[in-house]
N, C-alpha and C positions, 0 to 999 in steps of 0.2 A: 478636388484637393488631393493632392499627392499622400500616399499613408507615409511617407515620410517624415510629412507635415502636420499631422496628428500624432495624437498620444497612441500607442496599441500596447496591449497589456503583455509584458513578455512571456506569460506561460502560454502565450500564443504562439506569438512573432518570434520566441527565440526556442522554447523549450518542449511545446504538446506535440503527440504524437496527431498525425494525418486522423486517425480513427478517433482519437477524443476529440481535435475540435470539431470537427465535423459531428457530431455526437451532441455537442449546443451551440451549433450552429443555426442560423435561422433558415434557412433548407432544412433542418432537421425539425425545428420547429411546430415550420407551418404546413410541411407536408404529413408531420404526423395529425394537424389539427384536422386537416382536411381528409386523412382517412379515417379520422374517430367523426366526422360528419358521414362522412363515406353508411360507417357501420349503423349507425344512427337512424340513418334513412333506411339500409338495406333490414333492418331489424323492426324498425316503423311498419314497413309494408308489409313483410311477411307475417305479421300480426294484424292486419287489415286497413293499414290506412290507406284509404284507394285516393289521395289524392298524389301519392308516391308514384312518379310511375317508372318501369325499367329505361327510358331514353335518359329521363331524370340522373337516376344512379351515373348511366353509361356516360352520360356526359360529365360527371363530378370524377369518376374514375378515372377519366382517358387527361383530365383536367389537373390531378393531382399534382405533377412537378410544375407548370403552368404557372408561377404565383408573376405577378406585378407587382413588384415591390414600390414602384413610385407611387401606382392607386392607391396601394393600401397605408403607405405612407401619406397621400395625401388627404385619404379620406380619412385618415386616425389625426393628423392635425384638425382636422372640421369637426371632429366627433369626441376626441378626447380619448378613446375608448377603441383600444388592439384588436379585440376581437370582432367588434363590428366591423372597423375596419375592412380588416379579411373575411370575414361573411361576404361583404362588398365585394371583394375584387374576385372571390370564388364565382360569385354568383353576377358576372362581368366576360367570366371564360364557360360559362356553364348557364346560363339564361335559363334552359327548361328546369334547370332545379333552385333558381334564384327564388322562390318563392316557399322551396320546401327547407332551407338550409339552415340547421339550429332549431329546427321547430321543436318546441316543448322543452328546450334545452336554457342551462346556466351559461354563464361563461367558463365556469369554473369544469362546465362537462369538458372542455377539451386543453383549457389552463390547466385543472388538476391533473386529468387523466393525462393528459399528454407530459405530466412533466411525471407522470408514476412509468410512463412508458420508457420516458429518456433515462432517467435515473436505473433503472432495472439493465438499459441496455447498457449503462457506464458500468455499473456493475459487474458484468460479462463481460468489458474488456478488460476491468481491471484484474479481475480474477485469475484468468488465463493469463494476464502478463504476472499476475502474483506465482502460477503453476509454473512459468519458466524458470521466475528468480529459486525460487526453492531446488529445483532440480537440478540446477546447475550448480548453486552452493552445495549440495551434497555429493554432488561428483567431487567438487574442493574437498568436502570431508573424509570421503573414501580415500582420497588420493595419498591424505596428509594424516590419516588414522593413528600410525605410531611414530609418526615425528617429535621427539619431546622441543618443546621449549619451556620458558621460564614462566611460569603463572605469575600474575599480580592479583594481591589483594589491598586495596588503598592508593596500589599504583606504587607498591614498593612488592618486592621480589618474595616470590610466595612460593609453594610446593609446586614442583614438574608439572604440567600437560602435557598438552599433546597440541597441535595448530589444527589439526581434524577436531581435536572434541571441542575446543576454541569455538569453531566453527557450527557446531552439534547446539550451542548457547544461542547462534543466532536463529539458526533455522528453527528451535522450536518457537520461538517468539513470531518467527513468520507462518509457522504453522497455526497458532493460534490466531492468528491477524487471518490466513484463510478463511480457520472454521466460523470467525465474526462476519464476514465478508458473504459468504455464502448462507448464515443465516438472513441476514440484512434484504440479500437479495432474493432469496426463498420465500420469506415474511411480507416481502413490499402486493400489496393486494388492487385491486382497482380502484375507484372514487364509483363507476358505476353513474346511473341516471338517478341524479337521485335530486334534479330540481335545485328554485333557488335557496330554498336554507334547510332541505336535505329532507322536504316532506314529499317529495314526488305531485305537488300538487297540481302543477303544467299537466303533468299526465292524466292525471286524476280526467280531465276535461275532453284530453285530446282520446280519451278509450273510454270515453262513458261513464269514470267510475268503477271499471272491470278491473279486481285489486289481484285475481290472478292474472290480467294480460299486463300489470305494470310490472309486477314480479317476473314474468318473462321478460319481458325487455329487461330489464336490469339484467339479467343472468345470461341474454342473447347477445347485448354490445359487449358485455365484457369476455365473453368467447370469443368473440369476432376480434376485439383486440389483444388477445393473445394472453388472458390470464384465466384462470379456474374458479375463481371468486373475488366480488365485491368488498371493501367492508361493509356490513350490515347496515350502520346509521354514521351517518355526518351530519355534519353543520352545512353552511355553505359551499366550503373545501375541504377535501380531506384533512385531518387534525395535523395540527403542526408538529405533534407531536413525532408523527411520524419519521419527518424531518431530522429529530436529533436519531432516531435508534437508524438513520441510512448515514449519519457525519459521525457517531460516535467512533464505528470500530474504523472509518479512514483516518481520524484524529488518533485513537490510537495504533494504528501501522504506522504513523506520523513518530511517536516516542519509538516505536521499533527501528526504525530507519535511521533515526539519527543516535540512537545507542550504537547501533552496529558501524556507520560511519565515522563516531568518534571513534569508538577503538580500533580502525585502520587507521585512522590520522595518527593518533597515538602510536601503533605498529611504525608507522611509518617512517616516523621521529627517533624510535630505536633502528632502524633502516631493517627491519624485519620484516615486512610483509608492505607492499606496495601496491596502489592501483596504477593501472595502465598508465603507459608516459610514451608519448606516439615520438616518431623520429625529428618531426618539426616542432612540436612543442613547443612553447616557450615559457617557464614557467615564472619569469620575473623581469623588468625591462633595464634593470641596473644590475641582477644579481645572476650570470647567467649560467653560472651555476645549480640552481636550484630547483629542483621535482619538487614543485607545490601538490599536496594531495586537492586538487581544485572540483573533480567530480564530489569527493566526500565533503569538502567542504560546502557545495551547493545541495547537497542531499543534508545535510542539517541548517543551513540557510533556508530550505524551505521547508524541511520539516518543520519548523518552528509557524512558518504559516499556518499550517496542516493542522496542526495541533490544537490551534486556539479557535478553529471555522467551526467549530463545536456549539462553543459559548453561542454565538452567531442564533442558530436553531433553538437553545434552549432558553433564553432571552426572548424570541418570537414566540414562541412557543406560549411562555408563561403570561403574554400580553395579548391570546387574543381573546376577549370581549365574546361570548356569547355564541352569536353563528359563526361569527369572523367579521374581522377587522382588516381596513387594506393598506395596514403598516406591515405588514409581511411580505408584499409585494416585490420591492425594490430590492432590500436585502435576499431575497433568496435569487434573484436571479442573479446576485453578486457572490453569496456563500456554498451556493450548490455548485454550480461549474468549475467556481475554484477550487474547490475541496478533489473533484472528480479530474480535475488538468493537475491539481498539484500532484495527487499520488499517483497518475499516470506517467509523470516527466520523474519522480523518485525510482519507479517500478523499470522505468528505462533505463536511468542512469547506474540504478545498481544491478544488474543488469550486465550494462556493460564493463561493471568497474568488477565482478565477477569471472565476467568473461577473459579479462584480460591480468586478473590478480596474480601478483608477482610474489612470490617467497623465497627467503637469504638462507638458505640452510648454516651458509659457514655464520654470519652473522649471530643466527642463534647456537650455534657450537658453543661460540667465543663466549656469549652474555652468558650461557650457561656454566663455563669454566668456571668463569668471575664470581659465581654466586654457590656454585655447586658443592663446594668445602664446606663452607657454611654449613649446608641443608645435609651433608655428610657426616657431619660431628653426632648423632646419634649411633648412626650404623657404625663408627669408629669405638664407640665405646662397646656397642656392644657386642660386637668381637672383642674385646679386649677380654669384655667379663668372659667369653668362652674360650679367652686361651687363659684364663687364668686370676685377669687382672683384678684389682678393686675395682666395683664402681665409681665409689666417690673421688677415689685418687686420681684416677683414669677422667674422670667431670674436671675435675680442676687443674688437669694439666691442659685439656684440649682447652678450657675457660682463655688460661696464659695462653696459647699459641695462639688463640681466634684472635683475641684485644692483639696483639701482634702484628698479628697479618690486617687486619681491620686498619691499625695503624697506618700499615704501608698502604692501604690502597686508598684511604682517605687525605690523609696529609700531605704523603707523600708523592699523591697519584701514580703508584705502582700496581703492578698488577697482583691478583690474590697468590700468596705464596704460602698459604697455610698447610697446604698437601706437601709443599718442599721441607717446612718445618718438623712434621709426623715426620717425614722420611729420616732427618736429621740428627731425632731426636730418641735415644738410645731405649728411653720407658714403654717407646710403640714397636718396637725390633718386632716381636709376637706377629706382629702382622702387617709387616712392611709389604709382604708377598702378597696380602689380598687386597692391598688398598686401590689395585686397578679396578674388579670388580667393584667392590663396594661406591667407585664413583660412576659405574656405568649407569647413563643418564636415561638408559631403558629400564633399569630396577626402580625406579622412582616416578613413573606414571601412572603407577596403578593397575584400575582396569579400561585405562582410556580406549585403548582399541578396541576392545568388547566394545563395548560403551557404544564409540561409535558405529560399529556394526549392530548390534542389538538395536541403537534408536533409529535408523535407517530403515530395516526390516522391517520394524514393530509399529513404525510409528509414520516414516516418509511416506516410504511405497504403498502405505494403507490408504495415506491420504491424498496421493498424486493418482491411486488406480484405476478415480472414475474420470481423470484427465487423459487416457494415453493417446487418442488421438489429438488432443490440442498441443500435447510434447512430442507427435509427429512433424508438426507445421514447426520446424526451427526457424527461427529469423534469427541474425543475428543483429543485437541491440547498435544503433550508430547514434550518435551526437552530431549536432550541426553544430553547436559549439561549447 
C-alpha cells in the first residue's frame, strides 16, 4: 500500500526533525532491545553462567541491525505478544544464542529499559536544540538592547521598553524550560533486572540464590547500558510516575512557546516585529497581499497539543493497580513520542522564526509618537514646577490639552497633537525649549539596556557554558513546509 494511501501522522510526514523520528522509530526500537539482551548475556556470563558462551554474544552483536520485520511481525500475530515475537526473529539470525535470549528476564527488562534509554536520548536532542534557541534570541537581545518601543500592559499602551528587554522576558522562560529539561533527563534512572514484579526472583534460581551475584547484575547491565544506577525497587515496570516528571517540564516549554509566539503575532499585527516571509511565500490564496505570521501560528497550534500530553502520564499514572496494569501500554506509545516530536518540530520552527526575525524601527518611531505625549504629561509638569510653575494649575491645564488631543485622535482619527498644543499654548512658554528633550524616548526606558546586558552575563552565558561546543555545531533551522 502506498503511504499515500494511509493515514501518517504529520509530526512525522510534514514536521519532525530526521533525528527525532528516527529516535522512535522501530530501528530504534528494537535494535536498542537487542543490545539490552546483548548486555544481559554479556553480564550473565561474566558472573558465571557457563551456559553463555562468547560465539553466543558474537553472533547476537554482529546480529544487532539484522531485524525481520515480517518474522517478527508474523510471529507477534501467532503469539499475541511483541517481545516474544523479537526473541524469535533475534534468535532466527543468531541460532547459537537462541536458546540463551531473555533468560531470567521480564518483558518489561527491555520494554522499560529500552524506552528509559529512548526517552533520555530524546531528551539530548531536545536540549541542545533548546541551547540553540536561547543563543540565538540573545543575540536578538544584544542587538535590540536600547531600542525603545511602546510596552503593553492589558495590550493597551504602557511605559517604554526596550525590543531587547522584550526579548530578556522570553529567554528567561526558556531558560527555566532548560534547567526543567536537564533535570528530567539527569533524574531518568534505569528499570535494571529486576524480574517479573520487581522481586528478582528468575534470578534468584538462575545464581543459586547468591543475593550478592544478583546485586551485581543489576548494577553490571545497567553500566553496560549507559546509566550510573537503577531505581532501587519497582513493580513490574518502572513506575509510571516517572512518566509525568519526563512530560511535565516539555508541557510546560509547551505554555512557553506559545506565549512568546503570541506576542510576535500580536507584534506582528502592529507591523513591529515580524517572522520570516521567504520571497515565494504565499500568505493567502484570495488576499495576496498578506504576511500571515503561519510559523507562530503553528508554534501555538501545537503548543496546545504539548501542553495537555501531561494529563495523558498522570491519568496512567494514578491507574495502575499494584505491580502494574497493561492499560498504560497503548497510550504511552502514543503520548511519549508525541510529546518528544511535538517539542522537537516547536524547537525547530522557533528557531527559525528567530533566525530570520524582522524588526520596523520607523514603525515603532511612529506608535511611539502617537502615545509618547501622553506618557510625557508628568515630566511636562514637572519642569513646569522647576521653572516656577503651580502644580495643580500646570495638572489641569495639561488635563485640557490631553482630553483635546485624545479628542482628535479618537474621533477624529487624527494624529496626537497634544506636543503642538504645549507649544501653542502661552502657560508652557517656561519650557517650550525643553520639551525636545523631555520627549526623548531614550529618557523613558529605564534601565532596560543594563538589564539586558546584566541578564545575559549573569544569567545566559552561565547557563549556555556547559554547551560551547553543541553552539559550535551551527545548523541552520529549515522548514519543509
Amino acid at each position: 500500500m502506498s503511504s499515500h494511501a494511509k493515514y501518517q501522522s504529520p509530526l512525522v510526514s510534514r514536521y519532525a526533525s530526521k533525528e527525532m523520528a528516527y529516535n522512535f522509530s522501530e530501528d530504534k526500537r528494537y535494535t536498542t532491545w537487542r543490545k539490552l539482551w546483548v548486555n544481559l548475556a554479556v553480564a550473565e556470563q561474566r558472573l558465571g553462567l557457563g551456559d553463555i558462551t562468547d560465539e553466543a554474544i558474537d553472533q547476537m552483536r554482529a546480529n544487532i541491525d539484522n531485524i525481520d520485520y515480517e518474522v517478527a511481525a508474523e510471529e507477534e500475530k501467532k503469539r499475541r505478544h511483541d517481545v516474544m515475537a523479537h526473541v524469535h526473529a533475534f534468535g532466527l539470525v543468531a541460532p547459537k544464542a537462541a536458546g540463551i535470549i531473555h533468560v531470567g528476564a521480564t518483558s518489561c527488562y527491555v520494554t522499560d529499559n529500552g524506552d528509559l534509554i529512548i526517552l533520555r536520548d530524546a531528551y539530548d536532542i531536545v536540549i541542545n536544540k533548546l541551547v540553540h534557541v536561547i543563543d540565538i534570541l540573545s543575540k536578538f537581545a544584544k542587538a535590540y538592547r536600547d531600542m525603545p518601543t511602546l510596552g503593553f500592559t492589558h495590550f493597551q499602551p504602557a511605559q517604554l521598553v526596550t525590543v531587547g528587554k522584550r526579548a530578556t522576558l522570553w529567554i528567561q522562560e526558556l531558560l527555566w524550560d532548560l534547567r526543567n529539561f536537564e533535570r528530567a533527563r539527569n533524574d531518568l534512572k534505569f528499570r535494571g533486572v529486576k524480574g517479573t514484579t520487581g522481586t528478582q526472583a528468575s534470578f534468584m534460581a538462575l545464581f543459586n540464590g547468591d543475593h550478592d551475584k544478583i546485586e551485581q547484575l543489576d548494577q553490571l547491565v545497567t553500566e553496560l547500558s549507559g546509566f550510573k544506577e537503577a531505581y532501587p525497587v519497582c513493580g513490574q515496570t518502572y513506575s509510571r510516575k516517572i512518566d509525568i516528571d519526563v512530560l511535565h517540564p516539555l508541557s510546560g516549554f509547551g505554555a512557553t512557546a506559545h506565549k512568546i509566539a503570541t506576542d510576535i503575532r500580536l507584534l506582528a499585527n502592529l507591523k513591529e516585529v515580524e517572522e520570516p516571509f521567504e520571497k515565494d511565500q504565499i500568505g493567502s490564496s484570495a488576499m495576496a497581499y498578506k504576511r500571515n505570521p503561519m510559523r507562530c501560528e503553528r508554534v501555538c497550534s501545537l503548543s496546545r497539543h504539548l501542553m495537555v500530553l501531561v494529563n495523558d502520564a498522570l491519568q496512567t499514572s494514578a491507574v495502575q493497580w499494584f505491580e502494574r496494569t497493561l492499560d498504560d501500554s497503548a497510550i504511552r506509545r502514543i503520548s511519549l513520542p508525541e510529546a518528544f516530536l511535538t517539542t522537537d518540530i516547536l524547537l525547530t520552527t522557533m528557531q527559525n522564526i528567530f533566525e530570520g526575525m524582522v524588526v520596523y524601527p520607523k514603525v515603532i518611531e511612529r506608535r511611539i509618537r502617537q502615545e509618547l505625549p501622553f506618557m510625557a504629561t508628568e515630566n511636562v509638569i514637572m519642569a513646569m514646577v522647576k521653572s516656577g510653575g503651580d502644580r495643580q494649575e500646570c495638572h489641569e491645564q495639561i488635563r485640557v490639552l490631553s482630553h483635546q488631543a485624545a479628542h482628535v485622535v479618537k474621533m477624529e482619527g487624527g494624529e496626537n497633537d497634544l506636543i503642538e498644543r504645549i507649544k501653542n499654548t502661552e502657560y508652557f512658554k517656561p519650557i517650550w525649549e525643553q520639551l525636545p528633550a523631555l520627549l526623548d524616548p531614550s529618557t523613558f526606558i529605564g534601565r532596560a539596556p543594563q538589564q539586558v546586558d546584566s541578564f545575559i552575563t549573569n544569567h545566559v552565558d552561565v547557563a549556555l557554558a556547559p554547551y560551547t561546543e553543541v553552539l559550535k555545531e551551527k545548523t541552520k533551522a529549515e522548514l519543509s513546509v
